[in-house]
N, C-alpha and C positions, 0 to 999 in steps of 0.2 A: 617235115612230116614225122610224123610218131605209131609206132604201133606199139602197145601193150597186148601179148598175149597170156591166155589164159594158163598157159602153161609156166608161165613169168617169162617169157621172153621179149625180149627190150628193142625196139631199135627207134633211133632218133638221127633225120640227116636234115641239114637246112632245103627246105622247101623247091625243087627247080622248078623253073616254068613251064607251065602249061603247054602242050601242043594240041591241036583237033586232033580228033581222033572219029572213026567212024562211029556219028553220033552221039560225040561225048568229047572229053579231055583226057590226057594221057598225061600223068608224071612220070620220067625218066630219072631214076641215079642209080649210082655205082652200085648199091645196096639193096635201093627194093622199087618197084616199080606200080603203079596203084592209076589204073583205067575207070574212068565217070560215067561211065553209058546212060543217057537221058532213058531209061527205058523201069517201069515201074515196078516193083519188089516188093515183093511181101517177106517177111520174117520169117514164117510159119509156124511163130511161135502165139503172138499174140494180134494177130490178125491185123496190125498195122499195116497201111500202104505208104511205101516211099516214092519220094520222087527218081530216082535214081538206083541202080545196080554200080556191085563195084566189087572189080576182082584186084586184090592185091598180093603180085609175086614178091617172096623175102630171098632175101640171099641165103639161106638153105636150103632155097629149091621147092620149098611148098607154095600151092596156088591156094587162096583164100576167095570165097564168094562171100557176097552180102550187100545190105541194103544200105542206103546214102541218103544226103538232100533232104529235103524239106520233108515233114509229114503228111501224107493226102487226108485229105477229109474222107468217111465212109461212103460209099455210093450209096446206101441206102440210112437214115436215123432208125427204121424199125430194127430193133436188139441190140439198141446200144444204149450202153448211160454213160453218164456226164457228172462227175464229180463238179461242184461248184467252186470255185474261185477267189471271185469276189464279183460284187451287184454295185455297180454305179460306183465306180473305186475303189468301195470297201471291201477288205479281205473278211474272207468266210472261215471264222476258227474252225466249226465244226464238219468231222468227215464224214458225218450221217449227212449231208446234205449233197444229195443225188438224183438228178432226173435220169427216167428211162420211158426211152421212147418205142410202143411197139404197137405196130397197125397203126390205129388214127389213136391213139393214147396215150400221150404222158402222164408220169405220175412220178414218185419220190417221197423224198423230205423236204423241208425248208431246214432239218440240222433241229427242229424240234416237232413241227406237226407232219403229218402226210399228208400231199396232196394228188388228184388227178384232174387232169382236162384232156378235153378232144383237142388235136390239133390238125391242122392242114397244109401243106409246103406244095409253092408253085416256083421251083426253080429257087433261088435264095429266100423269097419272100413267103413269109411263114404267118399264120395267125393260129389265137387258142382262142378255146369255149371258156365260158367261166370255168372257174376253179375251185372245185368241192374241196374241201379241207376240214380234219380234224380241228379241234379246238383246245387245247392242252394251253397252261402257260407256262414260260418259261424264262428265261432270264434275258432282262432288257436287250442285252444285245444279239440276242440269237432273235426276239421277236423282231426288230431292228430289220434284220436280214431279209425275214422271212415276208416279213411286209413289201419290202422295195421286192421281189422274189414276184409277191402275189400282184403286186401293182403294175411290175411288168409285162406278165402274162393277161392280165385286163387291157391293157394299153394296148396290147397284140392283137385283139380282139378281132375279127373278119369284121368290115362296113360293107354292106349293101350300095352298090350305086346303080340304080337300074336292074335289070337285068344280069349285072356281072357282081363281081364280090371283089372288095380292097382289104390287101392283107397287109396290117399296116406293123409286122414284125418285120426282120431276116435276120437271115445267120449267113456270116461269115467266118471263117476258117485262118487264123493266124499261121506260120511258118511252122514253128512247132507243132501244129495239129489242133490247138487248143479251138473251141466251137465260144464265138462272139455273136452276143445275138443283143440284138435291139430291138428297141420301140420307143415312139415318139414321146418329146420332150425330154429328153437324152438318159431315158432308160438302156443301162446296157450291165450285161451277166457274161462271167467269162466262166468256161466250166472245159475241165480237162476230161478226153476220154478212159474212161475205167475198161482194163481188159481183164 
C-alpha cells in the first residue's frame, strides 16, 4: 500500500491481507491501516459517485476519509456531458466534441458541427430523434467522426411495434465511469464524463 499525501508525506509498506470487515475489507500493518466500506461516496468536489468509502489511519495519528472503487454512473443523464472518446474504435482528436444531455435533449458538437436530438431512456435502453445539425466542413477526419457520431444516433432511432416502442440503443457504464453506448450493427461511442 502507498499513500502520497499532499503535504509530501510518503508512506509505502508491502500490501497485507485483506480481512471482512463490517461491510467491507480492512488492511492491517504496523504503519497504517486503510478500511473498504462497500457504501457509496461522493467527493463533493465534482459530483462523482464511488463505489466505496475509505478511511485510512497513518502512523501519526491522522484519520483520512474518502472515496474508493469503481466510478458509479449518474442516476440521472439530464445535466451531464460526455466528452467523446472515440466512435467505433476510432479515437476522437478533438475536445470540442461533447454531448449534453438535459430533459429529453441532447446536443453538442461532433469536434466540428453542432448538433441536437430528442432522446429517451427506459432503464439501459435508449433511442434518439433525428439529428438536426449544422453544416460547416471540416477536415476529413473530424467529418469521419462526426458521421459514424450521426449514424449512431440514427441507428438508435425509437421502432414502433404495435402499440409499444423498440429502443434499439443502450448505454452502459465501464469501471471507470466512462458512458458506452451502442447501436446496431456494432455501432459503439465511448465518451468520458465532463465535471
Amino acid at each position: 500500500m502507498r499513500y502520497d499525501g499532499a503535504d509530501g508525506g510518503r508512506y509505502t509498506i508491502p500490501t497485507p491481507p485483506a480481512s471482512p470487515s463490517f461491510n467491507g475489507l480492512r488492511y492491517v500493518a504496523e504503519a497504517m491501516t486503510v478500511d473498504v466500506t462497500y457504501s457509496e461516496c461522493s467527493d463533493g468536489m465534482s459530483d462523482r459517485r464511488f463505489h466505496d468509502t475509505v478511511t485510512v489511519q497513518l502512523p501519526d495519528g491522522r484519520d483520512l476519509s474518502g472515496c474508493g472503487g469503481s466510478i458509479l454512473p449518474p442516476q440521472d443523464l439530464a445535466g451531464t456531458s460526455w466528452r467523446m472518446l472515440d466512435v467505433n474504435g476510432l479515437p476522437v482528436e478533438s475536445t470540442d466534441a461533447v454531448l449534453r444531455f438535459d430533459g429529453q435533449t441532447v446536443s453538442g458538437s461532433t469536434g466540428c458541427n453542432r448538433f441536437s436530438a430528442d432522446y429517451a431512456i427506459d432503464g439501459m435502453a435508449v433511442s434518439f430523434g433525428p439529428a438536426r445539425s449544422t453544416r460547416m466542413a471540416c477536415a476529413p477526419g473530424t467529418m469521419g467522426q462526426e458521421r459514424a457520431l450521426l449514424d449512431l444516433l440514427a441507428a438508435a432511432e425509437a421502432q414502433p411495434v404495435g402499440d409499444r416502442v423498440r429502443r434499439l440503443g443502450a448505454i452502459r457504464y465501464a469501471p471507470n465511469g466512462n458512458m458506452i453506448l451502442t447501436a446496431p450493427e456494432g455501432r459503439v461511442a465511448v465518451l468520458s464524463q465532463v465535471f
